[in-house]
BATI-301712 format. One line per 3 residues: number of its first residue (from 1); their letters; for each residue x, y, z of C-alpha. Coordinates in Angstrom, 1 decimal, padded with zeros to 4 digits. Each point is the difference from the previous one (the first is absolute). Layout:
NUM) a) X/Y/Z; ...
This chain:
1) xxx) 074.6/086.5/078.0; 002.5/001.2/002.6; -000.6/-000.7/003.6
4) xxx) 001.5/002.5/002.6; 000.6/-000.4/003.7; 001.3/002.9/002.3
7) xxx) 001.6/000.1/003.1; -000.3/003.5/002.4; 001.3/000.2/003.4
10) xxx) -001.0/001.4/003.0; 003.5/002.1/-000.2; 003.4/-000.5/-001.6
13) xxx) 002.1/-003.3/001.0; -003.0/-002.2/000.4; 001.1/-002.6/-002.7
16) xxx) -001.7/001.1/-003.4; 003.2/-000.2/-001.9; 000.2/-003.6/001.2
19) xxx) -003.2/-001.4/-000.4; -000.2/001.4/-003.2; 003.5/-001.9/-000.9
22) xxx) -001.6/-003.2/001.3; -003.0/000.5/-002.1; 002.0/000.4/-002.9
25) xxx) 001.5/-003.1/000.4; -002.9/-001.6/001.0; -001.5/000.5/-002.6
28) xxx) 002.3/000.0/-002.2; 000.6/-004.0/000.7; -003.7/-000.5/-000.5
31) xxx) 000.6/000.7/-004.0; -001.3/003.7/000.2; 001.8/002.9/-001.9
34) xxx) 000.1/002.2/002.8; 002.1/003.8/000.7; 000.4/001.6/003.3
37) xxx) -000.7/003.9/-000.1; 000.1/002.6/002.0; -001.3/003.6/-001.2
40) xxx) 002.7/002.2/002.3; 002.8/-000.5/002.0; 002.1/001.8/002.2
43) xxx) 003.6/-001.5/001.0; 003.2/000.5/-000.7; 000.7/-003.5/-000.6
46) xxx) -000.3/-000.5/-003.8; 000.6/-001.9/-003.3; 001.1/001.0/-003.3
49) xxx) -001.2/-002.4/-002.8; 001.2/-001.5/-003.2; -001.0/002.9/-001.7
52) xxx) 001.7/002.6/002.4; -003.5/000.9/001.9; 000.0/000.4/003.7
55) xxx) -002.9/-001.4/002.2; -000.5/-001.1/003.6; 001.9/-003.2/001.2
58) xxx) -003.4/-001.8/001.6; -001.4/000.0/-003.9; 003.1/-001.9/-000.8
61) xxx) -000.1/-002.3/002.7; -003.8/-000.7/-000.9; 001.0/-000.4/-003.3
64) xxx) 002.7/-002.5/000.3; -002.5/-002.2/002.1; -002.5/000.3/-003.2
67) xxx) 003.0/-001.3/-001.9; 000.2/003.1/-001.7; 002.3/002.8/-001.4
70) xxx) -000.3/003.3/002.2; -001.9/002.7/-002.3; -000.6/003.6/000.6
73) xxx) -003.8/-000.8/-000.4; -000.2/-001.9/003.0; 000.9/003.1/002.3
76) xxx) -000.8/003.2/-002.2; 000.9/002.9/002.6; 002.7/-000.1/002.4
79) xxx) 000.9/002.7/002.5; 003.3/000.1/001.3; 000.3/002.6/003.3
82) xxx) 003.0/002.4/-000.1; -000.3/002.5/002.4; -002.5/001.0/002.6
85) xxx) -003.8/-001.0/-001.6; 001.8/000.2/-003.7; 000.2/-003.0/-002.4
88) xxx) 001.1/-000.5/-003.2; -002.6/-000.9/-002.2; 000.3/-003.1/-002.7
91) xxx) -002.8/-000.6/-002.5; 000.2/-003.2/-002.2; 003.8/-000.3/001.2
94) xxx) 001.7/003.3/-000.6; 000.2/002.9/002.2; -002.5/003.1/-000.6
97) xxx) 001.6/002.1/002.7; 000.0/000.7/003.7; -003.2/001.2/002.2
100) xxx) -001.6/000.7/002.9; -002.3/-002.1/001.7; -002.0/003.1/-000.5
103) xxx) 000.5/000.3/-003.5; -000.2/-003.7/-000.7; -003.3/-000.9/002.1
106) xxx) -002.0/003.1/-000.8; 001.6/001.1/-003.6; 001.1/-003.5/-001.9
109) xxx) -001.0/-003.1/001.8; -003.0/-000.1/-002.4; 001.7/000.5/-002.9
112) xxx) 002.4/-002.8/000.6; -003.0/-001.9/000.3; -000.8/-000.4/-003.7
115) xxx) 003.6/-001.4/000.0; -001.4/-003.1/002.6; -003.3/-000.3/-002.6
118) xxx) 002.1/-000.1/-002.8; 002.5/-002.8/001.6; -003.4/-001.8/001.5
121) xxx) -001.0/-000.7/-003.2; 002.7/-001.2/-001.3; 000.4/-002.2/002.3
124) xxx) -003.3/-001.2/-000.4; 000.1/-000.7/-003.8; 003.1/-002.2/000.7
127) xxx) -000.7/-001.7/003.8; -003.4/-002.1/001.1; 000.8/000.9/003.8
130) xxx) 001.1/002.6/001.3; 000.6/000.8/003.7; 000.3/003.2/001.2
133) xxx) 001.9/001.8/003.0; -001.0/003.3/001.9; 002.2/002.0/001.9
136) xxx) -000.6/001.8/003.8; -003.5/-000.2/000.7; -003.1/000.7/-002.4
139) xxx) -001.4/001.8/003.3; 002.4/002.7/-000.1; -002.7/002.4/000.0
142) xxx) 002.5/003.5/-000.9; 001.4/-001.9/-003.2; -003.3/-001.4/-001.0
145) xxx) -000.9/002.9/-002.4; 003.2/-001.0/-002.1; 000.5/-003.6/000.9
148) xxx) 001.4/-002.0/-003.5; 000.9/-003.7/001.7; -002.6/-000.7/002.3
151) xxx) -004.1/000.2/-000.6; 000.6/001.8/-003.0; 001.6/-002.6/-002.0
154) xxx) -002.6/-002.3/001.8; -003.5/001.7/-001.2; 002.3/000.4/-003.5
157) xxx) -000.1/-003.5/-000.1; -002.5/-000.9/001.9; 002.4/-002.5/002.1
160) xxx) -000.7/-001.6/003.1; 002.0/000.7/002.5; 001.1/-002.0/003.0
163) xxx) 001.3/002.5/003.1; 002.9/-001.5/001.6; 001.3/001.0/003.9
166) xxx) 003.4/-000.8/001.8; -001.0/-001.6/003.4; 003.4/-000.3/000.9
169) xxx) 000.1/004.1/-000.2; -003.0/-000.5/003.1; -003.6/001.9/-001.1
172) xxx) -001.0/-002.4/-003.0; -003.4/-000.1/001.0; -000.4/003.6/000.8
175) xxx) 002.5/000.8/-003.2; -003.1/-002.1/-002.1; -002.7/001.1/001.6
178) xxx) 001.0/003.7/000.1; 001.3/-000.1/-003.9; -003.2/-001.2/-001.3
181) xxx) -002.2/002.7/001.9; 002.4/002.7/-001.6; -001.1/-001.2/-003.7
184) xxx) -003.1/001.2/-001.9; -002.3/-002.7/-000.1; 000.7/-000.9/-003.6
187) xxx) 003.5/-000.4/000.9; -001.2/-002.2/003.3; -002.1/-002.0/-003.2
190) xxx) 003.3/-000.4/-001.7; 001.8/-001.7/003.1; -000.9/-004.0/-000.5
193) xxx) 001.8/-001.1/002.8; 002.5/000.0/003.4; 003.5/-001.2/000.1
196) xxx) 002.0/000.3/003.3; 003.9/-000.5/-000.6; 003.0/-000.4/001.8
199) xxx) -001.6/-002.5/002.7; 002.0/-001.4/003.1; -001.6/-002.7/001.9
202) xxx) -002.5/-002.8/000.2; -003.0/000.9/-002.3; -002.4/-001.0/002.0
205) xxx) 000.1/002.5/002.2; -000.8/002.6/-002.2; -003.3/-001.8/-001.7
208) xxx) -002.0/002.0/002.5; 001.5/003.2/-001.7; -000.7/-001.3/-003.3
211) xxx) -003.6/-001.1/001.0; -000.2/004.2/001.3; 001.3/001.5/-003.1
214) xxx) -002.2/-001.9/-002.2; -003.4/000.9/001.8; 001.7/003.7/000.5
217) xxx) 000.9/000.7/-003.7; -002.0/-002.2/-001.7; 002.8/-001.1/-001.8
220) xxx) 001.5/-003.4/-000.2; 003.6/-001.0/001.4; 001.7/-001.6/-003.0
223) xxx) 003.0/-001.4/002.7; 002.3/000.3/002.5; 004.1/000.4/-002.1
226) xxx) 002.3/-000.9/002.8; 003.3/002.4/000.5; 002.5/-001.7/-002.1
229) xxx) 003.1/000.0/000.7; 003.1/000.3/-002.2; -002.2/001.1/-002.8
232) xxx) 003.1/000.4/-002.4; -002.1/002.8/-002.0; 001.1/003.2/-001.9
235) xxx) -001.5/002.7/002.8; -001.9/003.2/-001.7; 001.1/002.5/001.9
238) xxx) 002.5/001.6/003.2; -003.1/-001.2/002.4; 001.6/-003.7/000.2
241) xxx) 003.3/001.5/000.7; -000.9/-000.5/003.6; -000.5/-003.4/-000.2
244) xxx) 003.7/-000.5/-001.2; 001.7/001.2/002.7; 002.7/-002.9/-000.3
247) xxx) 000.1/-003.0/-002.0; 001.3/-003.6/001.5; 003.1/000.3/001.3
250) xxx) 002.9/-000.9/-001.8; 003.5/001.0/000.1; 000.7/002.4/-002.1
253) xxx) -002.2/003.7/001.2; -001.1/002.0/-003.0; -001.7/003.2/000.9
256) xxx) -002.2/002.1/-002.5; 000.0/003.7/001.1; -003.8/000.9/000.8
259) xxx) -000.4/002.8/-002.3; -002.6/003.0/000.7; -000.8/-001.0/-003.9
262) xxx) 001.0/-003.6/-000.6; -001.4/-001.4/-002.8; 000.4/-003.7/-001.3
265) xxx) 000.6/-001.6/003.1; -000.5/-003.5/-001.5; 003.2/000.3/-001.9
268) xxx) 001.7/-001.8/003.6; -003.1/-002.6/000.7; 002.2/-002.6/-001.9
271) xxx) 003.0/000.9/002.4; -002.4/-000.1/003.0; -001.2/-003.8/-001.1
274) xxx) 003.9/-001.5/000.1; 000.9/-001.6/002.7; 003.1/001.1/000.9
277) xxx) -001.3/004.0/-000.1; -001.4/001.8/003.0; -001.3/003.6/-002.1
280) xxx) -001.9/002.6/001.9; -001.3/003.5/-000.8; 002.3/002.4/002.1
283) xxx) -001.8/003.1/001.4; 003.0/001.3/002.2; 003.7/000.3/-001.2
286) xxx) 001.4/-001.9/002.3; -002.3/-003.0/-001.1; 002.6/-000.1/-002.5
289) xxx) 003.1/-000.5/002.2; -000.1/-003.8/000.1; -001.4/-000.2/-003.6
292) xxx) 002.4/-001.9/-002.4; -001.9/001.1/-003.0; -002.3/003.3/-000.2
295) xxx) -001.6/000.9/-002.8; -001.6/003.6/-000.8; -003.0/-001.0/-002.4
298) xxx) -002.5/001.8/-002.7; -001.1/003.1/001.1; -002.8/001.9/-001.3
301) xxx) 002.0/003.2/000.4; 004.2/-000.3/000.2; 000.0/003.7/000.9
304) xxx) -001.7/-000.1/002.9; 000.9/-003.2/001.4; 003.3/000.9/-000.6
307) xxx) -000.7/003.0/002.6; -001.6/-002.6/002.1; 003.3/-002.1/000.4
310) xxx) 001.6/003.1/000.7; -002.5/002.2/002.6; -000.5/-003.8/001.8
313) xxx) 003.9/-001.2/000.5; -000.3/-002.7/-003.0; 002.3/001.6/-001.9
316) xxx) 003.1/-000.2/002.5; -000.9/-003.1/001.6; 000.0/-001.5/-004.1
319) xxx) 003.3/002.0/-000.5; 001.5/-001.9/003.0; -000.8/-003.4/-000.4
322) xxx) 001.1/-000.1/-003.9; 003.2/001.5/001.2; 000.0/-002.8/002.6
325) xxx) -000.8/-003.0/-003.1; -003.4/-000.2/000.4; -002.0/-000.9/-003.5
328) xxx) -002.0/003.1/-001.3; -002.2/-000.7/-003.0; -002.5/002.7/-001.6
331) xxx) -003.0/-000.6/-001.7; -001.4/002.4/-002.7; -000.4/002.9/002.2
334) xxx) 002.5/-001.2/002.4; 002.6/-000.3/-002.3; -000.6/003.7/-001.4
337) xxx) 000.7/000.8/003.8; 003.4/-002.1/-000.3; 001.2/002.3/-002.3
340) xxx) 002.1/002.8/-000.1; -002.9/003.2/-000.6; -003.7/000.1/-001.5
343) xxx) -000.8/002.8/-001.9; -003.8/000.9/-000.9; 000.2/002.9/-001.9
346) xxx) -004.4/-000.1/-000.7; -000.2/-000.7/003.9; -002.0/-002.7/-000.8
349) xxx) 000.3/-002.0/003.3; 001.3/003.4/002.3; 000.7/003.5/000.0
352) xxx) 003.6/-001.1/000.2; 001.8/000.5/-003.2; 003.2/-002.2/001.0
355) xxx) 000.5/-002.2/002.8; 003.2/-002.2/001.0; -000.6/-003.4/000.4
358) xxx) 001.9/-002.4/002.3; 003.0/-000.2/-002.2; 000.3/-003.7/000.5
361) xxx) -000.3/-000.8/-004.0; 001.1/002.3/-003.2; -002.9/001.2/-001.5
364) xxx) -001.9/003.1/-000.2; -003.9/000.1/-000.7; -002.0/002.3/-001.6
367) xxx) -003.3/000.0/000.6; -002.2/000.8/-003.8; -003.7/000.3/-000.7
370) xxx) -000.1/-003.5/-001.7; -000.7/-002.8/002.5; 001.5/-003.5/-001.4
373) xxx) -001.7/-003.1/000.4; 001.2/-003.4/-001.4; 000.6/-003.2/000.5
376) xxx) 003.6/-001.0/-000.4; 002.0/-003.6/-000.4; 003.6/000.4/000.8
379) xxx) 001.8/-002.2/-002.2; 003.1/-000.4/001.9; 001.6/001.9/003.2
382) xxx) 003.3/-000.2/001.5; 000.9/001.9/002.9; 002.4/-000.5/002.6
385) xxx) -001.6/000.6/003.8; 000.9/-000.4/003.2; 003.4/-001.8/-001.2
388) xxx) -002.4/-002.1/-002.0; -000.8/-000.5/-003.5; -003.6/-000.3/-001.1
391) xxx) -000.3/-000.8/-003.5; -004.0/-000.6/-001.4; -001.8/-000.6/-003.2
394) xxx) -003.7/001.3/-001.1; -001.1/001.6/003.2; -003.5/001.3/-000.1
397) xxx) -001.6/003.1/001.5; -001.3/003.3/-000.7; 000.8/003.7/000.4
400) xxx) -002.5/002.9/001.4; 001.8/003.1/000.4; 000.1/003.8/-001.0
403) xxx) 003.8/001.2/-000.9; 002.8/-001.1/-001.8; 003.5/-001.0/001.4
406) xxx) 003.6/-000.2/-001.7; 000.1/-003.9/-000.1; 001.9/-000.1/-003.2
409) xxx) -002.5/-003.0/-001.1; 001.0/-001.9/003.5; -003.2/-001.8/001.7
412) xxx) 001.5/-000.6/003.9; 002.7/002.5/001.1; 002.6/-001.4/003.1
415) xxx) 002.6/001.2/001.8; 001.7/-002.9/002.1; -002.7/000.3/002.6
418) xxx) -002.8/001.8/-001.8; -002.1/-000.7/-002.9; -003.2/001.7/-001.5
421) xxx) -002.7/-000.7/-002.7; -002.9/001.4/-001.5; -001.5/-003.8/-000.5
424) xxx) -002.5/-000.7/002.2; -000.8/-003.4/000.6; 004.0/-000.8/-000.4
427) xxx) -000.1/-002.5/002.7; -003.1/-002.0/-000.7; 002.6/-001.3/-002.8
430) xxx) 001.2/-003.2/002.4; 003.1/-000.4/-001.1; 001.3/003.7/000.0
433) xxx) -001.6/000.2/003.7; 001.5/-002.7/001.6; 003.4/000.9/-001.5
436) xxx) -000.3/003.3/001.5; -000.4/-001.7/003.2; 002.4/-002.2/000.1
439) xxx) 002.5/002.7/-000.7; -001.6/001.3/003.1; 000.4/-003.0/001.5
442) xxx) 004.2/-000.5/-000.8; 000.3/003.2/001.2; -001.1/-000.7/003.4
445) xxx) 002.0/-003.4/-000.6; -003.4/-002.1/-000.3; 000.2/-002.8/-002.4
448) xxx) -001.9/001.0/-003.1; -003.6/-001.9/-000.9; -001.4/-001.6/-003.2
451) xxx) -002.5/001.8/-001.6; -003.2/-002.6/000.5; -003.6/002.8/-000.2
454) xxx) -001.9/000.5/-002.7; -001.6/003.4/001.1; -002.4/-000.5/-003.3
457) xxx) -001.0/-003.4/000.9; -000.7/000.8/003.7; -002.1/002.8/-000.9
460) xxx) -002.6/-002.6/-001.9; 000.4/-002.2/002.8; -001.4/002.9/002.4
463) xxx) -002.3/000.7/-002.5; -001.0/-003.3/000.0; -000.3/000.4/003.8
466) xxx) -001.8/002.6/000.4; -002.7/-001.4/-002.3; -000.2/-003.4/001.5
469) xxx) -000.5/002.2/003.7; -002.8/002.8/-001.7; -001.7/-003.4/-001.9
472) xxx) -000.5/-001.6/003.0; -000.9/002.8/002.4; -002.8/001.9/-002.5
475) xxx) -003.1/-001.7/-000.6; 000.6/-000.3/-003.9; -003.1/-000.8/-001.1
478) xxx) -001.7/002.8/001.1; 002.1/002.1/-001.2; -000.3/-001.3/-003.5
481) xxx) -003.9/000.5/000.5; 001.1/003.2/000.9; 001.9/001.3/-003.2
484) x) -002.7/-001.8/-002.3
């Protein structure tokens, strides 16, 4: 028999994508066959697996704490926002087209829903625990009609859920208290317990609270999870991207232009954790005037970021500082904007049939119907960049992105100064990452470093982390009761 576990939040950002990564390890170390799930996401930060499917990077990082494989099961619908209160819909991994939140919430949501049965029980034939994320809030009273990840999934299962808040957001107890008089009362029936996240402080002050929310709600406090610092954690979504204002500083500055549609922004945490790096999200052009490396990443739309670096000053201000030696790199989208035009011909990302790029790189893009999603292994690169040469062997990542450029079979495109890729994930590869930064390095006539992280290690470590933290601050027991 499978045992499920849910975790809702009072809003978005409360920590559900984490405690349900350190439940999966958790558990998982206990001996249990357990798989993270979540029913629908929306981000633009996603995965493609083994099997070319795209899902939302939390399930990945869940997964990778359960000591599994991502799967397409484990997050069946994924809504990716292009425009304003449009997504692109994915079902079970591929693309179904592009709709309004009008469309989607009052037309399909429920029909995507037999898509989240169907990938529950699979999951369940193969799993004996499975713990569950929501998104939002469950008391989001105008989307409750349509609602597919929250109560839904719950009285589907009939899961208990534990309500988590942020208290470092201020309003936990109100957040908690006000959530639970929103739901019906079989939904309040459904809620097994409190969790307040993100503390600061000594816990004893805040016992009284706990004593007041218990008597209030009638619910019991499972624990108190401190704010934890350095979590080292694939982030969901854009949200946390104001958390990352800069990493430690370092001396070499690597901006990443702060897209209107950035997608994939943990392509650069593995830059952020080195040492010698100082990389921050750059909201202004002239953020980018003492930058030694910037770095125009995935986009969700190329055309109308490309607009944006032009109607906000990025554009020049880019222009200049390559002309002046600075290190451009392009991402996926970004490197489409590198280019020398993008032609959509279906307007599938603009009414703009052809645009110019940047004309930094020599390629042209043209955008097609078919959206390609793979993982890739580079067998071998050799490019020569900023008077360097970086030379690399099996470099693993992954491509998500509509329209096809004249590459001529070529992976990473350069141009003395300037090099672009479709690969995300190119510098979680350790080697290949600190070589590009030690070119960096020589060129600002810095000594260049050995390569000594192991990003794949580090993240078990944190997962490890984070589960020795959650263990420790939730009252386990109890919550074993709880899920039966």
């Amino acid at each position: 028999m499978t045992r499920y576990l849910m975790f809702q939040g009072t809003s978005s950002h409360v920590g559900k994508s984490i405690l349900t990564t350190a439940l999966c390890r958790i558990f998982y170390r206990e001996g249990r066959r357990v798989a993270p799930f979540k029913a629908q996401n929306m981000a633009l930060n996603s995965f493609v697996t083994a099997d070319g499917l795209e899902m939302g990077r939390a399930q990945v990082a869940q997964a990778e704490a359960a000591n599994l494989l991502p799967r397409v099961e484990m997050n069946p619908v994924l809504l990716k926002p292009t425009g304003n209160a449009t997504s692109q819909v994915i079902i079970n991994g591929r693309a179904v087209g592009v709709m309004s939140a009008k469309e989607y919430h009052q037309g399909y949501s429920l029909k995507a829903f037999e898509a989240v049965k169907a990938a529950l029980k699979k999951l369940s034939a193969e799993f004996d625990t499975i713990i569950i994320e929501g998104a939002g809030s469950p008391a989001e009273v105008n989307l409750k009609a349509n609602d597919i990840v929250n109560m839904r999934v719950a009285k589907f299962l009939n899961a208990p859920v534990i309500l988590v808040a942020d208290i470092d957001r201020g309003g936990a107890l109100a957040s908690l208290v006000g959530t639970l008089e929103l739901l019906d009362e079989d939904e309040r029936d459904l809620v097994k317990g409190l969790v307040i996240n993100k503390f600061r402080g000594d816990v004893n002050l805040l016992l009284p609270a706990v004593d007041f929310l218990e008597k209030k709600t009638q619910k019991p406090v499972l624990g108190i999870v401190p704010y934890i610092e350095k979590l080292g954690i694939d982030d969901e979504d854009s949200v946390s991207l104001d958390d990352k204002i800069s990493s430690a500083g370092g001396e070499i500055r690597i901006a990443v232009v702060r897209l209107g549609k950035l997608s994939n922004f943990t392509d650069f945490d593995s830059l952020a954790g080195e040492k010698d790096v100082n990389l921050f999200y750059a909201a202004q052009p002239a953020e980018l005037d003492a930058a030694d490396v910037i770095i125009l990443p995935g986009s969700k739309n190329t055309s109308e970021d490309l607009i944006f670096l032009r109607e906000n000053n990025f554009a020049e201000k880019i222009l200049q500082r390559a002309g002046e030696g600075a290190a451009i790199v392009g991402i996926c989208g970004g490197f489409q904007m590198l280019g020398e035009k993008i032609f959509d011909p279906l307007h599938t990302e603009s009414n703009y049939s052809e645009l110019d790029g940047l004309k930094l790189l020599p390629i042209e893009t043209t955008f097609t119907a078919e959206k390609f999603t793979r993982q890739v292994t580079l067998a071998e690169v050799d490019f020569n960049f900023l008077g360097s040469r970086i030379v690399g062997k099996n470099l693993d990542g992954y491509e998500i992105h509509s329209g096809e450029s004249n590459l001529h079979g070529q992976k990473i495109i350069s141009d003395k100064n300037i090099f672009g890729t479709y690969v995300h994930g190119i510098f979680d590869n350790d080697d290949f990452r600190r070589k590009f930064l030690n070119a960096v390095r020589l060129k600002k006539n810095l000594p260049p470093l050995e390569s000594t992280r192991n990003v794949r290690a580090e993240k078990q470590k944190n997962y490890e982390r984070l589960a020795r933290i959650v263990r420790e601050s939730l009252n386990m027991d109890l919550l074993k009761k709880i899920m039966g």
